[in-house]
N, C-alpha and C positions, 0 to 999 in steps of 0.2 A: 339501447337506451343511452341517453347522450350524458358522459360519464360526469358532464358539472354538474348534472341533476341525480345523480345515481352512483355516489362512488364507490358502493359497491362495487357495485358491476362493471370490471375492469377489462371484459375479454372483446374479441371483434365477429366473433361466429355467434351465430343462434340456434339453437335445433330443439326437435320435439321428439319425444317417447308418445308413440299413439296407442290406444287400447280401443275397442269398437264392439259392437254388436250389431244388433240390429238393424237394417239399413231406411224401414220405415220409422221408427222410433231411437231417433238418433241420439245419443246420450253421452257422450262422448267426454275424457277424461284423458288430458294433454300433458305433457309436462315439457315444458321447454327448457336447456339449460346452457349454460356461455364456460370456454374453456376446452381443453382437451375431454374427449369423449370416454367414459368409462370403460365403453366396450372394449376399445383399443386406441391407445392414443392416436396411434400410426394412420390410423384410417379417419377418423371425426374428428373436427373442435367442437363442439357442440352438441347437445341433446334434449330430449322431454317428453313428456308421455302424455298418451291420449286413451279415454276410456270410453267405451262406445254410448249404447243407447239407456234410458231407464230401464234397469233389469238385466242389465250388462254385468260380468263379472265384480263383484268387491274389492277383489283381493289384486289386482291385477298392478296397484300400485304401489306395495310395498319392495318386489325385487328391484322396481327401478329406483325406488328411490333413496334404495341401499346399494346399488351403483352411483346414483348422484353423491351420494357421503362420502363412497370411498372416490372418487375422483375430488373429490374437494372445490365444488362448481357453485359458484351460484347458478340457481333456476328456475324455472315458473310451472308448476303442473297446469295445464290447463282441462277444464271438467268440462263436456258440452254435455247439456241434460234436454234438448228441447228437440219437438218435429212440428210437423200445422199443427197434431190436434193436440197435446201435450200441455200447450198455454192455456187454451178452454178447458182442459182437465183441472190445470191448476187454479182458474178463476172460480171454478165453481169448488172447488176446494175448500179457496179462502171463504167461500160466502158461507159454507156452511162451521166454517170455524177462520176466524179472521188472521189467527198467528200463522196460519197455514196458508200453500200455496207457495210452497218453494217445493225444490226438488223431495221428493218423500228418504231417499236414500241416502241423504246429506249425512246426516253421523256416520253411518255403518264407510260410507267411504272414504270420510277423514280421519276415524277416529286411529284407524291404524299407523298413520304418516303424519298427522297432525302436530304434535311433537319435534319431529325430526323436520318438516319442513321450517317451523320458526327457530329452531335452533343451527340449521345451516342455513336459512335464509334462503330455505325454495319460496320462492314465489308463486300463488294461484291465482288461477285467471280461470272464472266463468262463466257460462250462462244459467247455474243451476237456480239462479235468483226467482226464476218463471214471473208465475205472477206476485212474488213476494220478495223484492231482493232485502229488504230489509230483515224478515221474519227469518231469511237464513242467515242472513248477519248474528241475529239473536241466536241460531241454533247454532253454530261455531262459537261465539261467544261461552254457551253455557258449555258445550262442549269440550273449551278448552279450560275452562270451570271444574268443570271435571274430572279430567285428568292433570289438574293442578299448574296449568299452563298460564301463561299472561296472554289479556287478549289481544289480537293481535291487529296492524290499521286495516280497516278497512273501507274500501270503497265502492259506493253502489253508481251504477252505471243508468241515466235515465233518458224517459226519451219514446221508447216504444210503445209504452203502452197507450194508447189512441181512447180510452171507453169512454175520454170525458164528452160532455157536449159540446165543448166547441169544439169539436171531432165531427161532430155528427152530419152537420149539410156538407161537407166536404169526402166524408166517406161515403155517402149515401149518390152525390154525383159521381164518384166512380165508378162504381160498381153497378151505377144505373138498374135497366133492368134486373140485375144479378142482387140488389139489395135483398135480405132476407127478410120473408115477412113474418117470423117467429121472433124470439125473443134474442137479440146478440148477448152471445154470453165474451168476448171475447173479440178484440182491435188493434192487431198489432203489427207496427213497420219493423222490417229487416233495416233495422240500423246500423253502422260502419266502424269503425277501429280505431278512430280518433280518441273518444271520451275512454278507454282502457287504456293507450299510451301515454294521455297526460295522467291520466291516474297512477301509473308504472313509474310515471317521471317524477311526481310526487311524493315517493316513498310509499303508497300503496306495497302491502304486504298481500292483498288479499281485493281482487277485484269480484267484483258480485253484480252479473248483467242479467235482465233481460231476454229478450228476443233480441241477438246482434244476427248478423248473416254467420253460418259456419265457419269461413276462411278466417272473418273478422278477429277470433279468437288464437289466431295464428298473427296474424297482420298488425296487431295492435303491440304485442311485443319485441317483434322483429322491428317494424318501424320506433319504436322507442331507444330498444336497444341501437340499433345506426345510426338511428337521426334523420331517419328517410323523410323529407320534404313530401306534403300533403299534395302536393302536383308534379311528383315526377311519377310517371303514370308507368314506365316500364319496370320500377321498383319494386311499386306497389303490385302491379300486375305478378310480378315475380313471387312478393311474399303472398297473395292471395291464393297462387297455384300451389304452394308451397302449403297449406292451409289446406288444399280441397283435396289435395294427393292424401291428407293423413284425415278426413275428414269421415271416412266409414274405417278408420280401425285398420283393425286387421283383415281388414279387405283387402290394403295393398299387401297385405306378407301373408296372404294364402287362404284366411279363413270363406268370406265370401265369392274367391274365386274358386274355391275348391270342384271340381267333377271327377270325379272317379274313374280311371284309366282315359281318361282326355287332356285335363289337367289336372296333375298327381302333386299332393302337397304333403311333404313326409311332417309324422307327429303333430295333426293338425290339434291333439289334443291337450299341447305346452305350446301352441302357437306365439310367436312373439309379436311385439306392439313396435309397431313400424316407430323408428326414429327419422327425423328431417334433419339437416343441418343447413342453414341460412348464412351463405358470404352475405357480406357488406354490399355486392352487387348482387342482389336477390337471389343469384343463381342458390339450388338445394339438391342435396344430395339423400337418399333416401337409404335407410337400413333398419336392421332390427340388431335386438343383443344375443354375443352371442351364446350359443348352445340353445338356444329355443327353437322350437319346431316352426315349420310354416316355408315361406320363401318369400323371396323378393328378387322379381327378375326385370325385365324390360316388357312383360307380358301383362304380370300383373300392375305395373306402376300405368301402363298403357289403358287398362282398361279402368283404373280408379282415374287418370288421367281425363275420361273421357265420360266419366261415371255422372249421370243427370245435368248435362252440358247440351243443352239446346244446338249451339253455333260454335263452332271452336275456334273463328274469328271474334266471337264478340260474347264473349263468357260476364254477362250481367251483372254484378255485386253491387252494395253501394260503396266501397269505394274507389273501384276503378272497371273499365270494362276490358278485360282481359284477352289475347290475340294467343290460341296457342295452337294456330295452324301451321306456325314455323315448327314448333318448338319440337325439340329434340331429346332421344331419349337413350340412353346410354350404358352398359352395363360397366363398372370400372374395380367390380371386384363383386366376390362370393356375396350377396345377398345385400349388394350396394348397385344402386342405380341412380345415374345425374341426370336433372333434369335442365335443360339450355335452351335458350331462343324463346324465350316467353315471352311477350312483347303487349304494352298496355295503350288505352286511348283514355279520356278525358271520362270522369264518374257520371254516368245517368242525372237526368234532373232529376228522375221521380224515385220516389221507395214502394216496393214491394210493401203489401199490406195485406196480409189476412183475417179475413172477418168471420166469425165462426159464431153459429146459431143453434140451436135447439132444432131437431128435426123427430120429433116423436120418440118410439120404442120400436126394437128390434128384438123377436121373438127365435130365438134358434132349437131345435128338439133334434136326436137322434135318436134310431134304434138298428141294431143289426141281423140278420139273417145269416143262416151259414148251414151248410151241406147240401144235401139235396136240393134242387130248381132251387135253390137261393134267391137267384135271380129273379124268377119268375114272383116270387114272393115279396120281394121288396119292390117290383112294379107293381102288383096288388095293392101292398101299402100304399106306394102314391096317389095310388085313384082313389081309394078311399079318402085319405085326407084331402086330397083334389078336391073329392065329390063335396065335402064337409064343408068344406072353406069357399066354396065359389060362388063370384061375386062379391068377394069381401076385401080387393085388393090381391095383388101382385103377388105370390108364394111361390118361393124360388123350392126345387127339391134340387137334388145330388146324389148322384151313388158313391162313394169313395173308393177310390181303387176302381172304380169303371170309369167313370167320368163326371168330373166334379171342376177341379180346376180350367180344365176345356169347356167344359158347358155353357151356357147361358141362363140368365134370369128365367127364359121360358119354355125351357127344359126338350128343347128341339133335339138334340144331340139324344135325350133317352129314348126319343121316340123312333131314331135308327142306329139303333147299339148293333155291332157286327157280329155276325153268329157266332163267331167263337166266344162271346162273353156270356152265351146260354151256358156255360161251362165253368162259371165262377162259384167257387163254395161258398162264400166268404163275405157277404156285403154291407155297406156302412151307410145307413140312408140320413142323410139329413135336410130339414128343411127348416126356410128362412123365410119369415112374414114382416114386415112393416106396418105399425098401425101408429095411429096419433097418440093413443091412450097407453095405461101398462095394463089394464082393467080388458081391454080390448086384445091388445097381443096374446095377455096369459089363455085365451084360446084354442091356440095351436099348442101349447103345453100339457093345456092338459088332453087334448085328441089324440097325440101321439102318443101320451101316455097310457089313454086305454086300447091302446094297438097290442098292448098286452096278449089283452083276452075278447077284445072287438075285433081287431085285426087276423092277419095273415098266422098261420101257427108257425111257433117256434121263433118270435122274437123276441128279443132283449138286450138287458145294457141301454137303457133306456136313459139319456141323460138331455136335461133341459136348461135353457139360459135366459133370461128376461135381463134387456141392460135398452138406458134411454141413446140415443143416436145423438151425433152431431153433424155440421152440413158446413163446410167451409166455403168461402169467395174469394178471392183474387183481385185485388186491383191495385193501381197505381195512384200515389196522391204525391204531389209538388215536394219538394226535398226542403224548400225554405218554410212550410210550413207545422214539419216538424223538428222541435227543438229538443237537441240532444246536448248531455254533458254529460257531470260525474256530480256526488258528491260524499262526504267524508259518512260514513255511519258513526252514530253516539247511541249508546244506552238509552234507554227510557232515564227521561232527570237527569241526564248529563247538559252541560250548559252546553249549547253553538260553540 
């Protein structure tokens, strides 16, 4: 951040504390900070923490952020709370209650750090706004209401969301044939890193975005902090990587790499949340704090490295398109690895856009068999339900622990199991219907339900699920067509 604008922030590193989950539902919770690195001076200037997907750890930011105090840094936690379908989760949210449709987890995550970050001046950055960045304004607000804090500035990031109509003949040529013909719940571009670094430059205490691109939540501070010019492309390229390397968590320090005697990851159950540190020339150096479980080597930074990357020439973002077929990867100490030779080109014209619709109901049932011909019994059940249900649409079955993840929608794989699987005690059958109705699906619920005592003997653990489906699209729409920026949040009855 460029210090006439920020004089706080007086240091020339930038780095991040990453925390991570789930690699489809990506949630993530950063904290970036400027200065000598708590873990150990000697090795980082800089730090910040990242928290993975919705339904990722709570608690995961209060050690760092009691390292950030005792180093005495200014910093920025950054939260990423969003995946495709996460936004249409949170749109239909809002519609059934309008204050709603921000991240659901917002208190339970701040309420512990909340305090301590406006009294040492961490700064947060991010996307848990979904489709409400305001309404999570309002819940920090009352939050820090609360626990007797002052509120604090904040600023919401706009831009992404597409649902108005004059969105609509424009997203509708994209997507062309791909247009949905059910109900869009949900329209939104992967926006860039700009409208969070003038926010940051602003005195923003508190940014609240959106759909931004993952790295963006990286990129927007690091370029603030520098000063990084919106067209030096190997920069930005640099803090983008630097962004995607901490972008699944503790994926780069061991959790999602983990495999069991192939790749061994000691105490993966205090795993720690990967730190970046960000020179002035983009290059990052990667760690975790220490005494926490997990690792970080040249293995794991290689494969987060490489982690949902199309072209390693030409790594897509909106704000630069990324080169990391040079780039270089480096071990330069116990559970630190640098990354070098990243190298950028000129940012996409267009934005990523996802359009997400209603696609009926999704019926799931289970029941298990176990001891004797097991097996034999739970292929019984299938034909019955088979029998029940045909002609009525697509009914995926599965055995679990025989083949389920391997299988296919049309259950080819059961119908050549290998003789030694006549030998399982043990079986988990479950089946999956698609229908347009819930009235319709609840069908299969109740069929498998009376497999009780219609069915094969001796099953049970009979459990059922009825939930409506969503159907995503993909496309590209013109970069000058949508307009992005920031603006300040105010209370309800506050004046402009």
């Amino acid at each position: 951040m460029k210090q006439s604008k920020a004089s706080n922030l007086q240091h020339k590193a930038l780095g991040l504390y990453c925390l991570h989950g789930d690699p489809h539902f990506r949630y993530f919770l950063r904290a970036l900070a400027c200065g000598p690195c708590a873990l150990d001076a000697a090795r980082c200037a800089a730090r910040g923490l990242r928290r993975g997907f919705s339904g990722d750890r709570t608690d995961a930011a209060r050690p760092v952020v009691d390292a950030l105090m005792a180093a005495r840094e200014p910093a920025v936690l950054i939260f990423e709370t969003l995946a495709e379908r996460t936004l249409a989760l949170a749109q239909l949210a809002r519609e059934r209650d309008p204050a709603a449709g921000f991240e659901p987890l917002l208190a339970d995550l701040l309420r512990p750090v909340l305090a301590d970050c406006l009294a040492h001046g961490i700064r947060i950055v991010s996307n848990f706004g979904a489709a409400n960045p305001a309404g999570a304004a309002a819940c920090i607000a009352a939050l820090a209401a609360e626990l007797g804090l002052r509120v604090p500035r904040m600023a919401l990031v706009q831009g992404d969301d597409l649902m108005g109509e004059e969105h609509r003949a424009a997203l509708q040529q994209a997507c062309g044939d791909e247009w949905p013909t059910a109900r869009v719940v949900s329209a939104n571009a992967y926006i860039g890193a700009q409208p969070i670094a003038l926010a940051l430059e602003q005195g923003a205490e508190i940014v609240i975005a959106g759909r931004v691109a993952d790295p963006a939540l990286v990129l927007g501070p690091a370029a603030a902090w520098h000063g990084w010019a919106w067209d030096d492309w190997d920069l930005l390229a640099r803090g983008t990587m630097a962004g995607h390397l901490l972008e699944c968590g503790s994926q780069v320090s061991g959790g999602y790499f983990a495999d069991p005697g192939y790749k061994d990851v000691p105490d993966l159950a205090h795993v720690g949340f990967p730190i970046a540190r960000i020179e002035a020339d983009g290059r990052c150096t990667i760690g975790k704090p220490a005494g926490t479980g997990g690792v970080i080597n040249s293995q794991t930074v290689k494969e987060q490295l490489l982690y949902e990357v199309h072209d390693p020439a030409a790594y897509l973002t909106p704000d630069v398109v990324a080169d990391i077929s040079q780039a270089m990867v480096t071990e330069v100490g116990p559970d630190l690895v640098r990354l070098d030779g990243v190298r950028g080109h000129a940012r996409p014209s267009h934005l990523k856009v996802n359009v997400c619709s209603e696609r009926g109901w999704l019926a799931e049932a289970e029941i298990s068999y176990a001891g004797a011909h097991a097996l034999a019994r739970a292929q019984l059940a299938r034909q019955v339900i088979g029998t029940r249900l045909a002609g009525q649409g697509l009914l995926r079955c599965d055995f679990i622990g025989v083949t389920s993840v391997l299988g296919d929608d049309h259950g080819r794989w059961l119908d050549h199991l290998p003789a030694e699987s006549s030998a399982m005690r043990d079986v988990r059958v479950r089946w999956a219907w698609e229908q347009p109705t819930a009235r319709a699906a609840e069908v299969l619920l109740r069929e498998v339900n009376a497999l009780y005592t219609c069915g094969p003997g001796g099953g049970g653990g009979v459990r059922t699920q009825l939930r409506s489906r969503l159907s995503t699209v993909s496309c590209l729409i013109a970069r000058d067509s949508v307009e992005c920026g920031w603006r300040w949040w105010r209370a309800a009855g506050e004046g402009a």
